[in-house]
C-alpha positions as CSV (number, residue, x, y, z in Angstrom):
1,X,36.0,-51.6,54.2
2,X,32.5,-53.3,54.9
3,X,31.6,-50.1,57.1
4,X,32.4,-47.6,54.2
5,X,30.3,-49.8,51.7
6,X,27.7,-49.6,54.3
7,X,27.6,-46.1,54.3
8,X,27.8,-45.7,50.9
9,X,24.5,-47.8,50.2
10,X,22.8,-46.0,53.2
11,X,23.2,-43.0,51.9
12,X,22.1,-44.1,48.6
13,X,19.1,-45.9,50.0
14,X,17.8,-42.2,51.9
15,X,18.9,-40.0,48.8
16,X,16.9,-41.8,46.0
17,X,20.0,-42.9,44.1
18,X,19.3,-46.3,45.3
19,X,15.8,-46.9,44.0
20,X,16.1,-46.5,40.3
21,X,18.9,-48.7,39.7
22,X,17.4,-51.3,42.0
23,X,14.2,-51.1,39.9
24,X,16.2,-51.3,36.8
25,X,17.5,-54.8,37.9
26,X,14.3,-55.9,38.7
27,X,12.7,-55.6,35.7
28,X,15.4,-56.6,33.8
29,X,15.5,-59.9,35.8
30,X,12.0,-60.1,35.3
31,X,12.2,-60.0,31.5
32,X,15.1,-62.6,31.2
33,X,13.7,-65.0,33.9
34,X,10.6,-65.7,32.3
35,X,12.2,-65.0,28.6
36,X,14.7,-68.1,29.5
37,X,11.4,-70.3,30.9
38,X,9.6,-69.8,27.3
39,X,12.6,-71.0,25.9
40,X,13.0,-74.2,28.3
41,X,9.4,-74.7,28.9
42,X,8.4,-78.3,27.9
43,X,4.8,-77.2,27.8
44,X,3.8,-74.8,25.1
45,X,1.2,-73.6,27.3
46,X,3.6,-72.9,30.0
47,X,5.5,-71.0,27.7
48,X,3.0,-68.8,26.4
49,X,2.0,-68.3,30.1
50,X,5.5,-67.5,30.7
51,X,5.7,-64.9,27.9
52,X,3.3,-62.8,30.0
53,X,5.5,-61.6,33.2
54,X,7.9,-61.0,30.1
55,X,6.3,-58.6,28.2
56,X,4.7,-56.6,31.7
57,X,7.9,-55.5,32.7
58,X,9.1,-54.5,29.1
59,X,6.5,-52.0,29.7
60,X,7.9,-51.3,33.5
61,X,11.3,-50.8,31.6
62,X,9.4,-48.3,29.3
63,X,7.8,-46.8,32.1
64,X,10.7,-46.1,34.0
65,X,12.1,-44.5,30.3
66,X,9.3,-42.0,30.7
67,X,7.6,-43.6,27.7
68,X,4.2,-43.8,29.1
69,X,2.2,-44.4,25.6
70,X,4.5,-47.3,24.8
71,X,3.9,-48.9,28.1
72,X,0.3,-48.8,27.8
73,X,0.4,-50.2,24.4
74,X,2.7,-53.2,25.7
75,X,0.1,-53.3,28.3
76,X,-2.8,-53.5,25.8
77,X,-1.5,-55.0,22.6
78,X,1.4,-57.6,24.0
79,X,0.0,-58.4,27.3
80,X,-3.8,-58.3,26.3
81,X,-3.8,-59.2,22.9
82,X,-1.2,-61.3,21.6
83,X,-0.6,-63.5,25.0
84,X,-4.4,-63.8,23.8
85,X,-3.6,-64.9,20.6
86,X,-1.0,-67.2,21.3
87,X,-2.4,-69.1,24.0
88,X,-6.0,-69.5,21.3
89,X,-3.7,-70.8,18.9
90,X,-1.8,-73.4,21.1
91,X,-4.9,-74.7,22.6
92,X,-7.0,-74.7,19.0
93,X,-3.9,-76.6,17.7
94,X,-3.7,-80.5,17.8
95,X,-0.9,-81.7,19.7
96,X,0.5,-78.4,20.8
97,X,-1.2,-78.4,24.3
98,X,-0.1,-81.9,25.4
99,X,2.4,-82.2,27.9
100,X,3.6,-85.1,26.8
101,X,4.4,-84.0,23.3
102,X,8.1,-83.7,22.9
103,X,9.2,-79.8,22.5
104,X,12.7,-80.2,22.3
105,X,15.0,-81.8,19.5
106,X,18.5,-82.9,19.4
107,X,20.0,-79.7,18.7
108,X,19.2,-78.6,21.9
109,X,23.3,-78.3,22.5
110,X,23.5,-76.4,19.0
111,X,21.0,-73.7,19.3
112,X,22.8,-72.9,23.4
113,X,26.1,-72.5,21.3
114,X,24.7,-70.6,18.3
115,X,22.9,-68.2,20.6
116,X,25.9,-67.8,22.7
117,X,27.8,-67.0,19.9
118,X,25.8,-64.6,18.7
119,X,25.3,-62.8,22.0
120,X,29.4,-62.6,21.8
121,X,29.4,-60.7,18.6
122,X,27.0,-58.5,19.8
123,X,27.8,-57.4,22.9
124,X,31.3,-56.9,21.3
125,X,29.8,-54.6,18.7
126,X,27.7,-52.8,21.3
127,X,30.8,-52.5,23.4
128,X,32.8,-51.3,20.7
129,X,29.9,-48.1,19.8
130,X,30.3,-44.7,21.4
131,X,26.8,-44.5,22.7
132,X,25.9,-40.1,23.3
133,X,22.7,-39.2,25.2
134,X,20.7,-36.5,23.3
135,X,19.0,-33.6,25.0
136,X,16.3,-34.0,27.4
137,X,12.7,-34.3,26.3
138,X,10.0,-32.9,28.2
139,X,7.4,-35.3,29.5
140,X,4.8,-34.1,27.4
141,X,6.9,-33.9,23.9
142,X,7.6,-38.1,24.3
143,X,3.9,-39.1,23.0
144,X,4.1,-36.1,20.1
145,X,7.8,-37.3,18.6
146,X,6.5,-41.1,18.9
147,X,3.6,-40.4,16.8
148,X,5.8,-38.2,14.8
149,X,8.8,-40.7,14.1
150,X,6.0,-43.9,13.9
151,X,4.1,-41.8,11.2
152,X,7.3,-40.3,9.6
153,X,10.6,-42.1,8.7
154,X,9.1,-45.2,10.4
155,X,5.9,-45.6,8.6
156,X,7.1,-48.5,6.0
157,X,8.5,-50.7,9.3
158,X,5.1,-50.0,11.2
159,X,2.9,-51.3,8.1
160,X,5.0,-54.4,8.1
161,X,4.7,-55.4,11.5
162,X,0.6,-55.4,11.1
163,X,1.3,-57.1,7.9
164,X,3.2,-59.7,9.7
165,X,1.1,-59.9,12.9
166,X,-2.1,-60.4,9.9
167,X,-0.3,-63.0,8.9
168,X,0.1,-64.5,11.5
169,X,-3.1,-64.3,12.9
170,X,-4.5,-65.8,9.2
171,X,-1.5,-68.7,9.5
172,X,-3.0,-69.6,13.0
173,X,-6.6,-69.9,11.6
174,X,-5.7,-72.3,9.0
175,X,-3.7,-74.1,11.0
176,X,-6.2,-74.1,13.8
177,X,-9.3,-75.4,11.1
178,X,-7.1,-78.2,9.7
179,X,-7.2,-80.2,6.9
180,X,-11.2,-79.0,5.7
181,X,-11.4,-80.9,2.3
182,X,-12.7,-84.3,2.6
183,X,-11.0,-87.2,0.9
184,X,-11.7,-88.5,-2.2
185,X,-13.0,-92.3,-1.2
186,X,-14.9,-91.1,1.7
187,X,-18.3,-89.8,0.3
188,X,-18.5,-93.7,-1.6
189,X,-17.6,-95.6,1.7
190,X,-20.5,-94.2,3.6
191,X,-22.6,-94.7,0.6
192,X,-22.1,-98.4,0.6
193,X,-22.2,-98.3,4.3
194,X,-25.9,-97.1,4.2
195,X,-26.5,-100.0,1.3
């Protein structure tokens, strides 16, 4: 028994059936290993640190889908930009950067069983779909029906992710300045003071 699964993955090692897969379970273990350490981080910047080894072998995953122009954009935009952003925002916001600020609540216990059960109906509906591969694409024809589909039928969804991400990158600025305005009694406190 043992020798026959021996020879099995011997042969798989020395005909290059073995590598793919074996890559595939890397990457996938290095997006949900780091994806779960954001999540139980206690330290925000931990977790956007975290978020990094993430997002590098999304684009691995993509890489190994032949999708070269979307793994250079992870690369670029994810990796380079938004890690960026996020770790600017944490640090330029008050409190978030302190270890010893308190990241989890009490429904610790309910968000573990509300994501669980969401992963169950899921996988149950994925499991339930008749999934059928299309033709294969030629290398070269992946970057022109990405641009194609991102600036056809997909054009609406693409304008409101950089709507979003402006948001969000405005939301971070005015959270990141504060509270600007100065109160009212101030100006005439000083003004005596100098009396």
């Amino acid at each position: 028994m043992i020798g026959s699964l021996w020879n099995v993955i011997w042969n798989s090692v020395f005909s290059g059936s073995f590598w793919y897969p074996l890559a595939f379970v890397c990457l996938s273990l290095g997006v949900l290993i780091p994806a779960v350490l954001v999540a139980l981080s206690r330290n925000m910047v931990h977790a956007a640190l975290w978020l990094l080894p993430c997002l590098v072998s999304v684009a691995g995953l993509y890489l190994m889908l032949g999708a070269e122009l979307l793994a250079g954009i992870q690369i670029l935009v994810y990796c380079g930009g938004i890690v960026v952003l996020i770790l600017f925002a944490v640090m330029l916001t008050h409190g978030l950067g302190d270890p010893d600020v308190r990241v989890h609540n009490q429904q610790l216990l309910w968000g573990v069983v509300a994501a669980m059960a969401v992963a169950g109906v899921v996988l149950r509906l994925l499991s339930q779909e008749i999934w059928q591969s299309g033709p294969p694409v030629a290398v070269s024809e992946v970057t022109g029906r990405l641009a194609d589909a991102l600036l056809g039928p997909y054009v609406l969804a693409f304008e409101v992710v950089s709507v979003i991400l402006l948001a969000a990158l405005i939301g971070s600025i005015v959270i990141a300045r504060g509270d600007a305005a100065p109160e009212p009694g101030a100006d005439d406190s000083d003004a005596e003071a100098g009396e």
